[in-house]
C-alpha positions as CSV (number, residue, x, y, z in Angstrom):
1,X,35.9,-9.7,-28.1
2,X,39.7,-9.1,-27.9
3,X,40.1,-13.0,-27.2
4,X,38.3,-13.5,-30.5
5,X,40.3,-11.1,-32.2
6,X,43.6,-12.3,-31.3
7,X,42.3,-16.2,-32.4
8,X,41.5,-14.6,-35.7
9,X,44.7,-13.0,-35.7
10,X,47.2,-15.8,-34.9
11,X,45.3,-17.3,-37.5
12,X,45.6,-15.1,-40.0
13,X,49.5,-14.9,-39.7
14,X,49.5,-18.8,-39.5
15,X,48.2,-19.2,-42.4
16,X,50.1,-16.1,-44.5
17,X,48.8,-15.9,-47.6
18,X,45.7,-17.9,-47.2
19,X,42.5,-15.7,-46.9
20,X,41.4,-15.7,-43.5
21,X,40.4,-11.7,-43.1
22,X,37.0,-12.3,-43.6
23,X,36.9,-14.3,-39.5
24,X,37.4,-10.7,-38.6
25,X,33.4,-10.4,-39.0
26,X,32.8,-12.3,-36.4
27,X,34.0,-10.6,-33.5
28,X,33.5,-7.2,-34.9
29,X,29.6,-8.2,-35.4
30,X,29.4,-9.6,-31.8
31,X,31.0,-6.0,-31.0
32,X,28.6,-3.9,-32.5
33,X,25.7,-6.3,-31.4
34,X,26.5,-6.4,-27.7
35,X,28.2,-2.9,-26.7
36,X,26.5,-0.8,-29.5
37,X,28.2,1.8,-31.7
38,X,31.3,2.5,-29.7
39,X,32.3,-1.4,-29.4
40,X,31.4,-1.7,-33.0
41,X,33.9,0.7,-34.2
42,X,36.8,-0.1,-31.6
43,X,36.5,-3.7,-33.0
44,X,36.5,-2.7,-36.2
45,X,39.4,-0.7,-36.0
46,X,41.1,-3.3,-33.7
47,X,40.9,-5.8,-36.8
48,X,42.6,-3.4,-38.8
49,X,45.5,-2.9,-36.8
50,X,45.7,-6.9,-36.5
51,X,44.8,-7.7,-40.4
52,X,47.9,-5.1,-41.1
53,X,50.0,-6.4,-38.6
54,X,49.1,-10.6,-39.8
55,X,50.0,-9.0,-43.4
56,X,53.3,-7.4,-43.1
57,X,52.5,-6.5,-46.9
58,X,50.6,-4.4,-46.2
59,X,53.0,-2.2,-43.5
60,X,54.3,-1.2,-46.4
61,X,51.2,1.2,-47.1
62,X,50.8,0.5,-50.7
63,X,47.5,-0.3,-50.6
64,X,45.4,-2.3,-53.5
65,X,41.6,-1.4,-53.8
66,X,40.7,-4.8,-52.4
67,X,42.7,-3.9,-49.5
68,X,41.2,-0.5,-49.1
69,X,37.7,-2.3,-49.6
70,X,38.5,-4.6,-46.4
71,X,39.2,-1.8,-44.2
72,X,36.2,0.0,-45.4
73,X,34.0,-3.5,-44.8
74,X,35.4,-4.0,-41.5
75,X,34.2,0.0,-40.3
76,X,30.6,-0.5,-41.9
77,X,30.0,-4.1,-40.3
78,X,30.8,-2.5,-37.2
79,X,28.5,0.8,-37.1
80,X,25.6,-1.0,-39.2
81,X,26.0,-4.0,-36.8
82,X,25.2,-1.4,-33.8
83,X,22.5,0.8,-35.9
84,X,20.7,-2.3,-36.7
85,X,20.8,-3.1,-33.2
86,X,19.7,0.1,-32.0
87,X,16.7,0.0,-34.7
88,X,15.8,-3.6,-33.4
89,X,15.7,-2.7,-29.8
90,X,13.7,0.5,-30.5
91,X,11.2,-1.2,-32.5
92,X,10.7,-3.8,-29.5
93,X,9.8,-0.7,-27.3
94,X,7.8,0.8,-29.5
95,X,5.8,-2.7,-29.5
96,X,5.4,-2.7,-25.7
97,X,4.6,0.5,-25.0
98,X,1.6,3.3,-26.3
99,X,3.2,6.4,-28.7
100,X,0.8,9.1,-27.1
101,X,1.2,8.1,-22.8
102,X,4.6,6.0,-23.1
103,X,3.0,3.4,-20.9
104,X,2.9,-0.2,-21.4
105,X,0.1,-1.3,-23.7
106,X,-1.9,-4.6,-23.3
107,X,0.5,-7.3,-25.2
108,X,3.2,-6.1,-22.9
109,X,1.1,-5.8,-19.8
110,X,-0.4,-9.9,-20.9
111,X,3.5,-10.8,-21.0
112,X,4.3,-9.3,-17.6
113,X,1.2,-11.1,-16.4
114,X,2.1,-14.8,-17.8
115,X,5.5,-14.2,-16.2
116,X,4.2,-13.5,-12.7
117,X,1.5,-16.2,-12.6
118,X,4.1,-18.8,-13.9
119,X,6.0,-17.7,-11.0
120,X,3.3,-17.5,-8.6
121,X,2.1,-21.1,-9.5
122,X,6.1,-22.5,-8.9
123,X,6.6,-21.7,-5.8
124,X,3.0,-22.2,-4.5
């Protein structure tokens, strides 16, 4: 992630005036997806410090409402990246498994099944 956000960086500062803030997504999104909330939000505040630091414009701290909108954008991809996430992977368990007992129900218990004979019938 910090790879992707340097690449995103030295390009932003190639280009100078050229809009390229909005490659800042990406790694941020791939943050939030892979290490949840906390990555979400430390790339997104990573991209700020290297959007201001590409922009020297901006050091100055007058900020414009479109810039106050990208540092806004950049904190809510982040956390709703890692929410959405979250809900996803929930709602997968939720799928597998019986509310009441907790335990696997019959489309996750056919999965596990198919898995083990397709391994059984490999190495036999």
């Amino acid at each position: 992630m910090a790879g992707a956000l340097l690449l995103v960086f030295f390009a932003d500062r190639a280009t100078g005036s050229a809009p390229v803030q909005h490659l800042y997504y990406l790694p941020i999104f791939l943050a939030g997806r892979r290490l949840g909330m906390r990555g979400g939000v430390i790339a997104a505040l990573s991209a700020i410090v290297l959007y201001h630091a590409a922009n020297t414009r901006l050091l100055t701290f007058r900020y414009g409402e479109a810039d106050i909108v990208q540092i806004v954008l950049f904190l809510l991809v982040g956390v709703i990246t890692a929410r959405l996430t979250d809900d996803a992977e929930r709602l997968r368990h939720l799928a597998l498994t019986d509310d009441l007992t907790g335990l696997h129900n019959l489309r996750s218990f056919q999965a596990h099944l198919s898995i083990l004979v397709t391994g059984v019938t490999r190495h036999a």
